[in-house]
NUDO-596704 format. One line per 2 residues: number of its first residue (from 1); for each residue x, y, z of C-alpha. Coordinates in steps of 0.001 Angstrom, whole numbers. Example, Ala and Ser with C-alpha at 12.3 -4.5 7.8 and 13.67 -1.06 7.14 Angstrom:
residues 2
1) 12300/-4500/7800  13670/-1060/7140
end
This chain:
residues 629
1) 30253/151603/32544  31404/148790/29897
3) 34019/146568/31742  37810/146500/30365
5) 38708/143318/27723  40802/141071/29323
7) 43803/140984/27301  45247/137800/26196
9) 48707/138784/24142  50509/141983/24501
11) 53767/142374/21800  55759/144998/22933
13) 58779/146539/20578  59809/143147/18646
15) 62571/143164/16108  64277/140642/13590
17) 66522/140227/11508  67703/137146/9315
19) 71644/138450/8711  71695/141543/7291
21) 68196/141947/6121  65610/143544/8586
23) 61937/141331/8650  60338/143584/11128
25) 61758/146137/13341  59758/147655/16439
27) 56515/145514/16073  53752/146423/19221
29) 50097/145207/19036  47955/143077/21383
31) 45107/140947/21473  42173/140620/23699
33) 39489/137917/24960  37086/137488/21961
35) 38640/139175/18918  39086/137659/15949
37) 42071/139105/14087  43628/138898/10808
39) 47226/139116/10014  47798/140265/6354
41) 51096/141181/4546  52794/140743/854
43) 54741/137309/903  58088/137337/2082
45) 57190/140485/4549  57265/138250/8094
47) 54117/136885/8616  55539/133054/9679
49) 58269/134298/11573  56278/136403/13366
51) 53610/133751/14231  56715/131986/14916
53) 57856/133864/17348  54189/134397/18877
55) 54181/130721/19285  57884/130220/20943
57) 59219/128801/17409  61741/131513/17248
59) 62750/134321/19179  62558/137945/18432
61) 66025/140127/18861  64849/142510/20181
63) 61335/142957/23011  58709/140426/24338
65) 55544/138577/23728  53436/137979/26580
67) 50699/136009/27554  47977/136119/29795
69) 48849/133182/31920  45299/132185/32945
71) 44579/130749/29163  44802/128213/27288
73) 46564/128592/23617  46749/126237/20653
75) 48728/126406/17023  47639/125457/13486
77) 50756/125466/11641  51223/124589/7766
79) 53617/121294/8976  50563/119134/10347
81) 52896/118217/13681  50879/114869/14189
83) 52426/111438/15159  52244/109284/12054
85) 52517/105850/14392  49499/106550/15892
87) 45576/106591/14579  42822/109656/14045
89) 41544/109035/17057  44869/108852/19351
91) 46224/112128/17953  43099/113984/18149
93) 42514/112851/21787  46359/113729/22457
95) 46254/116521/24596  45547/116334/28651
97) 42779/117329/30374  40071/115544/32459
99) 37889/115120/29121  40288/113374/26964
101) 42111/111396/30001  38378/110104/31154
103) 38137/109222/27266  41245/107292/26652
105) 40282/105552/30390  37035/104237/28584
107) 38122/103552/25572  41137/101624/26959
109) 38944/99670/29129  36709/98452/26682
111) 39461/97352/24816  40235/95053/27340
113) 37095/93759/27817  36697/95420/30896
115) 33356/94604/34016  32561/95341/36763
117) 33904/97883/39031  36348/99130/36564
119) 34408/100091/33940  31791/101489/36096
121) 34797/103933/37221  35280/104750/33623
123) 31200/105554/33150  31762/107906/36512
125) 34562/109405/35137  32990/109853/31877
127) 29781/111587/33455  32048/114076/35844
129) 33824/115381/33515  31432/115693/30519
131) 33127/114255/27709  30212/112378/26694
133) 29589/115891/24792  33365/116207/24353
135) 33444/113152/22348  30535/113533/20263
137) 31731/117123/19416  35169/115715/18332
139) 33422/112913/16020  31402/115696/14677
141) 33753/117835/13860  35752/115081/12469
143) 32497/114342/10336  32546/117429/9083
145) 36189/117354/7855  34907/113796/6093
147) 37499/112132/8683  34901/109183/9460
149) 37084/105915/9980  38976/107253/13051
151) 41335/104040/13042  42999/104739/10277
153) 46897/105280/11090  48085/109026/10035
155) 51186/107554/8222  48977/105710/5594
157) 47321/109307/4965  47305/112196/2307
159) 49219/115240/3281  45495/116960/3215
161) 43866/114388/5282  46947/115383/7582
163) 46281/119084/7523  42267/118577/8605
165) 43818/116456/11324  45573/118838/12836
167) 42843/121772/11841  40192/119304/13608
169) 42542/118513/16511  42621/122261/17087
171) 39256/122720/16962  37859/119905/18983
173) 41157/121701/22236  38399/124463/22141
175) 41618/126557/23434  40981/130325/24918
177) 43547/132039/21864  44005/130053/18667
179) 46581/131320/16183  45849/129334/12180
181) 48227/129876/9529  45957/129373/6322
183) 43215/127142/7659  41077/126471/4310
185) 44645/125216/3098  43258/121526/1624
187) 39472/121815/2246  36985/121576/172
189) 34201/123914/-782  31695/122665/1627
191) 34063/122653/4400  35462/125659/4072
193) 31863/126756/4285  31212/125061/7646
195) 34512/126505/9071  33770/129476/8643
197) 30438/129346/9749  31834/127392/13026
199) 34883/130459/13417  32148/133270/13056
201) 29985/131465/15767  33062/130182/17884
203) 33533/131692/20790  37450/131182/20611
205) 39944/134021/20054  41560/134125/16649
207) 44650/135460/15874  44902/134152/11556
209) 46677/133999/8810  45012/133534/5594
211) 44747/134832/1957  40449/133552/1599
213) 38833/137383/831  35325/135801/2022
215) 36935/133998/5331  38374/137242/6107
217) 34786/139440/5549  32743/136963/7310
219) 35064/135833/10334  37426/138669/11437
221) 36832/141676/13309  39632/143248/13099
223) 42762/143348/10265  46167/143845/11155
225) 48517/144613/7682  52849/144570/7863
227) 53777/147015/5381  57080/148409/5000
229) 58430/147027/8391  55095/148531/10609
231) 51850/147928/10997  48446/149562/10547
233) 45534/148430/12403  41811/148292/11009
235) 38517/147375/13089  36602/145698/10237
237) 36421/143144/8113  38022/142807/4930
239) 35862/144959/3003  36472/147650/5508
241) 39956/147257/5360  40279/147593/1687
243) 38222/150703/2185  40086/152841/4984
245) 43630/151463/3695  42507/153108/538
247) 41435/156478/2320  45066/156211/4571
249) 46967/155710/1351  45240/159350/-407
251) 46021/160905/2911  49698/159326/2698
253) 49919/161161/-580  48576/164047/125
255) 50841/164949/3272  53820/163625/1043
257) 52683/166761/-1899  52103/168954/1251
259) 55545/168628/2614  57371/168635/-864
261) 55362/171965/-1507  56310/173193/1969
263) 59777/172133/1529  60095/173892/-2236
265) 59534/177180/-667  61971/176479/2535
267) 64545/175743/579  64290/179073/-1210
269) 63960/180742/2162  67444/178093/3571
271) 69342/179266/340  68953/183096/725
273) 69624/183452/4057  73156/184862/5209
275) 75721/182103/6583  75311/183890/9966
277) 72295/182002/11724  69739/183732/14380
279) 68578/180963/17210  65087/181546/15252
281) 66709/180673/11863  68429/178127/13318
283) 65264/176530/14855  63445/176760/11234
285) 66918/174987/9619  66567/171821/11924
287) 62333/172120/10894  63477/171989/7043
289) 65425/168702/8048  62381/167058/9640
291) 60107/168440/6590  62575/166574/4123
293) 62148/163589/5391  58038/163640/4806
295) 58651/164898/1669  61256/161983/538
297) 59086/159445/2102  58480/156166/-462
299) 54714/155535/-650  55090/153710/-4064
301) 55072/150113/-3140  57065/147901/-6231
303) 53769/146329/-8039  53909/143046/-9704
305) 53545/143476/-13393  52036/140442/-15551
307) 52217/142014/-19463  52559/138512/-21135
309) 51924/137603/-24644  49790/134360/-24831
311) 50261/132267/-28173  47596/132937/-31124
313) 45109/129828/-31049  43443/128962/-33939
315) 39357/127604/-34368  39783/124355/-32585
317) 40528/124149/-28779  39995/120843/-26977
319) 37387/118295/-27735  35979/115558/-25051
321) 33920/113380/-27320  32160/110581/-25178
323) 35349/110082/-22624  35016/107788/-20278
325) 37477/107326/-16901  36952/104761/-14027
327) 39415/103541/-11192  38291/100128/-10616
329) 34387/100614/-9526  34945/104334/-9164
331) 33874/106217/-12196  34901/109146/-13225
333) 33695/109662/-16377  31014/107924/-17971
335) 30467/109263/-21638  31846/112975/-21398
337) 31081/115124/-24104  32332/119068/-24540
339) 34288/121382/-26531  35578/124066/-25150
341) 35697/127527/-26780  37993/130475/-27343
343) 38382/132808/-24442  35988/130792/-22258
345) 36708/130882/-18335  35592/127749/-16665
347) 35352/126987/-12978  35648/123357/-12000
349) 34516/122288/-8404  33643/119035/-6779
351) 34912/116935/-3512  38162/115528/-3154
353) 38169/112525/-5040  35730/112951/-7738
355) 38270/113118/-10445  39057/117201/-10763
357) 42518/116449/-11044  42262/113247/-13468
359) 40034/114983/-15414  43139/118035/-15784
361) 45776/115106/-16798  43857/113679/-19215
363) 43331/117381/-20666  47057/117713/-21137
365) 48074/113812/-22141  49310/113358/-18729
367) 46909/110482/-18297  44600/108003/-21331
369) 40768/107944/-21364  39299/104328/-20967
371) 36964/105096/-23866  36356/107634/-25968
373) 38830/110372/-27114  40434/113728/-26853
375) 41205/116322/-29459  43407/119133/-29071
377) 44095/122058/-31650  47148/122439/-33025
379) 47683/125564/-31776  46607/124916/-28564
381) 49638/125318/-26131  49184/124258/-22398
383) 50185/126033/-19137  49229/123859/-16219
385) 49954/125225/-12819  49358/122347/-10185
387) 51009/121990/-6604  53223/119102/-7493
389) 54486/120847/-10306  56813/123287/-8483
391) 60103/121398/-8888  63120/123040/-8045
393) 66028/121779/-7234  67943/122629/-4023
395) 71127/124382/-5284  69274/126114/-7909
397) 69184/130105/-7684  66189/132146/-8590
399) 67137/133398/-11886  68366/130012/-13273
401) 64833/129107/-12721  64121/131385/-15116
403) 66634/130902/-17482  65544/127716/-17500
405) 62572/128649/-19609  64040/131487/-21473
407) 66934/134413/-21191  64647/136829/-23824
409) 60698/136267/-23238  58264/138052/-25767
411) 55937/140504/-24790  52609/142177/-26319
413) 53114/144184/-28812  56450/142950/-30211
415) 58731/144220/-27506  61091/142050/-25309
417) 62114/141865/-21698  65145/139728/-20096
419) 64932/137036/-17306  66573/139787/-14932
421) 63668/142144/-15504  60439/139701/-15838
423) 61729/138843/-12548  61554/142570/-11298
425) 58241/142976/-12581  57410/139621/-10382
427) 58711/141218/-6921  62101/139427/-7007
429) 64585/142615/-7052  67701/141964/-8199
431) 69309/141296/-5012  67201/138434/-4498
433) 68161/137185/-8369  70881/134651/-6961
435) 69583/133838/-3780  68726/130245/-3329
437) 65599/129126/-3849  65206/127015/-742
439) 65914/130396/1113  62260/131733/-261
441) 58853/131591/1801  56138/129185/860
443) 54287/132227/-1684  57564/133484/-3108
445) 58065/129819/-4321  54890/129549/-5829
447) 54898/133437/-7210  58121/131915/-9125
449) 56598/128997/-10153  53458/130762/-11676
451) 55941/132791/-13519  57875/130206/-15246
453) 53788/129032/-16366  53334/132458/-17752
455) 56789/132203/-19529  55884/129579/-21896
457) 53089/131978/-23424  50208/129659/-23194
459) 47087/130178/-24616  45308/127208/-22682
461) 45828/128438/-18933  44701/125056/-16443
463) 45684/126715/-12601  44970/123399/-9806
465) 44583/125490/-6773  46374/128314/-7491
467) 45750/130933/-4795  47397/128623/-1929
469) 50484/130320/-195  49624/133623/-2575
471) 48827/136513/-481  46162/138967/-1292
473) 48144/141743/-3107  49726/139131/-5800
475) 46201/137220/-6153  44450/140812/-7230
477) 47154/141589/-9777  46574/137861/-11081
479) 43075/138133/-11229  43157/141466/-13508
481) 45882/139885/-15867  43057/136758/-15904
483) 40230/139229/-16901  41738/140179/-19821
485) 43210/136491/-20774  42882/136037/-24816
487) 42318/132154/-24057  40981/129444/-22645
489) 40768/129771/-18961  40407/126730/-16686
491) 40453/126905/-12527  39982/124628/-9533
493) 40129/126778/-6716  38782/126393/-3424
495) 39433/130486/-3339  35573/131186/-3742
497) 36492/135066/-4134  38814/133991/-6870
499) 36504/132142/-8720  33742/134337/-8656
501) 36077/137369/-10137  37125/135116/-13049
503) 34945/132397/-13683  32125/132171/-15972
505) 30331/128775/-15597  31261/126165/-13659
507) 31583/122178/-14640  30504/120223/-11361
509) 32178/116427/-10648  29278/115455/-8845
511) 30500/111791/-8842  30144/108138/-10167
513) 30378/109791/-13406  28026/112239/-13433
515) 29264/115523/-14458  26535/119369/-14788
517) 27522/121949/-16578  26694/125474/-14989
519) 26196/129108/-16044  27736/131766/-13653
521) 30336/132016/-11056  30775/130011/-8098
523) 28316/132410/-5688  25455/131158/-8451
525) 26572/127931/-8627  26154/128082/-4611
527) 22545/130288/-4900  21222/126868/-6939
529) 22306/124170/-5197  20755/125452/-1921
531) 17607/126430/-4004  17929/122463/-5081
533) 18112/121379/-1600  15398/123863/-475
535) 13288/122438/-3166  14228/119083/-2380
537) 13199/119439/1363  10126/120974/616
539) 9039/117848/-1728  9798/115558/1214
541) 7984/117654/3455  4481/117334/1479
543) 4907/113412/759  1502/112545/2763
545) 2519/111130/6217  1788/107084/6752
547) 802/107975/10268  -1929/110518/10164
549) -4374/111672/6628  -2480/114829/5363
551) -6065/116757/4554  -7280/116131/8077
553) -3823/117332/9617  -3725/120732/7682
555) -7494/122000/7937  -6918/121312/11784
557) -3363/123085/11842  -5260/125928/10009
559) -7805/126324/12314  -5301/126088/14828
561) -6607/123374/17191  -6633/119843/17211
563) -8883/117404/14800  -9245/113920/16255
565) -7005/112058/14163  -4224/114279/16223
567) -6210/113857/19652  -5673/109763/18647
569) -1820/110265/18236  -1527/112691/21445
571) -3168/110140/23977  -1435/107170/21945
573) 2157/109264/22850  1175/109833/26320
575) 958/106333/27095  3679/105187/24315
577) 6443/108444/26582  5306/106901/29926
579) 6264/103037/29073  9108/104480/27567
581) 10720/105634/30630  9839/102906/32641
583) 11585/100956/30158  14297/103416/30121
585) 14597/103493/33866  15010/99515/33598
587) 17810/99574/30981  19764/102419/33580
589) 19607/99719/36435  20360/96754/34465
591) 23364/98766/33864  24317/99515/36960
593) 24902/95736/37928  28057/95010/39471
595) 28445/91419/37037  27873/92444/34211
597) 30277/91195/31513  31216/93513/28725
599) 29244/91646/25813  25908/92101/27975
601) 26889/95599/29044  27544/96796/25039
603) 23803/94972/24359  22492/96981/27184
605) 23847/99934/26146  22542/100052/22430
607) 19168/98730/23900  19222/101791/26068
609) 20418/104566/23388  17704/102964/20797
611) 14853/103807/23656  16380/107232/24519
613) 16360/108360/20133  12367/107169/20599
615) 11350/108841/23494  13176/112313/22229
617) 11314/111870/18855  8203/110669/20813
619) 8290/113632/22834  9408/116327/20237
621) 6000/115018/18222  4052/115550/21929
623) 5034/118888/22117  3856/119990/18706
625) 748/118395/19533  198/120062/23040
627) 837/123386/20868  -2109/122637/19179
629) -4475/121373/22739
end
């Protein structure tokens, strides 16, 4: 008999309201130990302000969140929360528990210069509590987030390095529940990789917000969706999801045509029937009432319509013709050559750093090659979505914003729409038309700001990380109005899911100049670079080995026992592992002296980890030799 899941969060009945309008009304779900949950919902529906209120931000008005109080819980939020006065290392190590307090002990005393006793204490308190492994973890997960000079001060960082901070702060708490609100926000490709490889291993539970279609199939478990003030519950991953929310939807419809049928003939039956009433006809009248409201039900959700008309380009798009770019010694580009073509969908990619976004300034004129030069077309007309675009000011309203561009905006096939009703088609109804801006969520902002782009009619489309803050719905209603784009398409995007539905090769900033040119989407792109580094391995593997003659090594592997060259090295690494630990043995007492000052004890200490790296290496080469014995 399977045991019970512990459960970590039970929400029972939770309501709110902002003023008259309703976010959520009657909200009950619950999480238990190892799940791995998804929260997914158009923008604007709730999902901050309920992980808000999950997290003691805000309150709900009505019922209660509750917590299993044996656990410990931790918060990625989009604002980093970190303390800018202090360094990498001080605000990752700022929580308390014996780990991190046995860490700042040590590190504190050997910034002191502490002997002796003291930092002997330190070493104890160290070995107790285990945060030897805690610490190397924490740097390795900091590694992995390319956060490598841990005394940097947060208040001389990038609002990115910030947010992988925070992400690797949360990480390295290893807390029992862990709720992250759009964790791939401001990492790169590779690291979004690794997270998600980490969060599918992790034995953490997740409670997430996030609008990466890959993160969600490969991490989550489970999908919860907010629709229309409820939620619906599916135990799968995303693919899953899209699947039986497709099946619930037909069955949605089909009990709505049911009732309306049902009700047709009802009515008939109400409107014949004398005005005296029999208990029986009476009990079928209050039936009727319950049937009308299943057969009035809305199932039609308002869809957000993009039916644009880009401008007509002519033969001649952009030409790079031998551009070159450097930052001081950083290079950027060294002698970049291209023209790009009509109705060509390019996916750019690279670290951060390596000049995606220079490269997208000097496209537009933002920014002046060092050499070389760019053409554009005359016809060419830009639309360049970027992050720092979206400028709006604070008393503006939503529909100055886009009256701003234009009151009358052309459409395909000669026909017209107003500002009022481009912004219906974009999910703002028109009671939201003179709302203040500052008043809208995080995707609403940028939903508004992608439509001002699309205003201007481009036919030269650059989008600089456009999916971030977009939830799923809007981002597949993008992607089929990008399908069908009449011109030149041109995407950095660390949404793989995106890219791969869009993109047709991909141009690679591979650094200090040098720049490949790809065929296929990013999942290709991917495919060959670990085919590269398969190949590459494989290469390094069959250079001949200085230590041993690579013929007489493989005939004796073959025949699956030892040749004597390998009987040479195995006695040779007997004696080599048992010196090793005397010597090891030595460097543990020499440690151990009460006098030592901190100079001799740091000499010690590297003396002691160099002979420790041997001996495992030593030994790992032993064992595959004893295989062979």
């Amino acid at each position: 008999m399977s045991a019970t899941p512990t459960n970590y969060l039970s929400v029972e009945s939770i309501s709110k309201r902002f003023g008259e309008r309703l976010i959520f009304e009657n909200l009950t779900f619950g999480i238990s130990k190892g799940q791995k949950v998804a929260l997914v919902a158009k923008n604007g529906s709730g999902k901050s302000t309920l992980l808000k209120i999950l997290i003691g931000e805000d309150t709900a008005d009505e019922g209660q969140v509750i917590f299993n109080n044996d656990i410990k819980v931790s918060y990625l939020a989009q604002d980093h929360g970190l303390d800018e006065n202090l360094s990498i290392l001080e605000n990752v190590f700022a929580s308390d528990n014996d780990m991190v307090r046995a860490i700042r002990a040590y590190e504190a005393a050997l910034e002191r210069g502490a002997t002796g006793d003291e930092l002997q204490r330190c070493y104890d308190a160290m070995d107790q509590s285990d945060a030897w492994n805690y610490e190397a973890n924490a740097k390795s997960i900091l590694g992995k987030l390319n956060l490598h000079d841990l005394s940097r001060h947060v208040a001389t960082m990038s609002g990115g390095e910030k947010r992988r901070i925070a992400l690797a702060r949360v990480l390295i708490e290893e807390p029992d529940l862990c709720f992250l609100d759009e964790p791939t926000n401001h990492l790169d490709l590779d690291m979004i990789e690794w997270l998600e490889q980490y969060l599918e291993k992790t034995s953490m539970t997740l409670l997430m917000v996030t609008h990466d279609r890959y993160f969600l199939e490969v991490v989550c478990d489970e999908i919860i969706e907010m629709e229309n003030n409820e939620l619906y519950r599916y135990k799968g991953n995303f693919s899953y999801y899209l699947e039986k929310k497709a099946e619930r939807e037909a069955m949605e419809y089909a009990n709505r045509e049911k009732a309306q049928n049902l009700m047709r003939r009802e009515l008939v039956w109400i409107r014949t029937q004398p005005k005296a009433r029999t208990t029986k006809s009476k009990y079928r009248e209050e039936q009727f009432g319950d049937l009308k409201k299943r057969a009035n039900v809305r199932l039609e959700n308002d869809e957000m319509h993009i039916s644009l008309n880009p401008s007509r380009m002519g033969g001649k798009t952009v030409e790079f013709h031998k551009v070159k770019k450097a930052f001081g010694d950083k290079v950027i580009m060294d002698g970049f050559e291209y023209n790009f073509k009509r109705k060509e969908a390019m996916g750019i990619v690279g670290n951060n750093g390596s000049g995606k976004t220079t490269f997208l300034n000097m496209l537009v004129g933002r920014e002046e090659p060092d050499g070389g030069k760019i053409v554009v077309g005359d016809t060419v007309v830009f639309g360049y979505y970027t992050q720092s675009g979206m400028n709006f000011r604070d008393d503006q309203r939503v529909i100055e914003a886009v009256r701003d561009i234009a009151d009358v905006i052309p459409l395909a096939g000669g026909q017209k729409i107003t500002a009022a009703q481009l912004l219906e088609r974009f999910l703002f109804p028109r009671s939201m038309h003179f709302n203040y801006i500052s008043k809208l969520s995080g995707g609403e902002k940028k939903r508004l700001h992608l439509l001002r782009i699309l205003m201007k009619n481009p036919n030269f489309l650059i989008l600089d990380e456009p999916t971030n803050d977009l939830d799923i719905f809007t981002l597949s209603v993008l992607e089929e109005y990008l399908q069908d784009f009449p011109g030149v398409l041109l995407i950095v995007s660390h949404d793989r899911y995106f890219m791969d539905k869009l993109v047709e090769h991909i141009l690679v900033f591979e650094g200090e100049g040098k720049m490949r040119d790809l065929g296929g989407n990013y999942t290709a792109y991917r495919t060959r670079i670990q085919e590269e580094e398969r190949e590459r391995k494989k290469i390094e593997a069959q250079k001949p080995s200085s230590s041993s003659a690579p013929q007489e090594v493989k005939t004796a592997r073959s025949q699956n026992k030892m040749g004597f060259k390998e009987k040479f090295e195995y006695d040779q690494l007997t004696k080599d592992i048992e010196e090793l630990e005397v010597l090891k043995a030595k460097k543990e007492a020499e440690l151990m002296q009460p006098n030592l000052d901190h100079e001799a004890m740091t000499q010690i200490s590297q003396e002691l980890g160099e002979i420790i790296q041997s001996l495992d290496e030593k030994s790992d080469r032993w064992l595959e030799l004893a295989e062979l014995e």
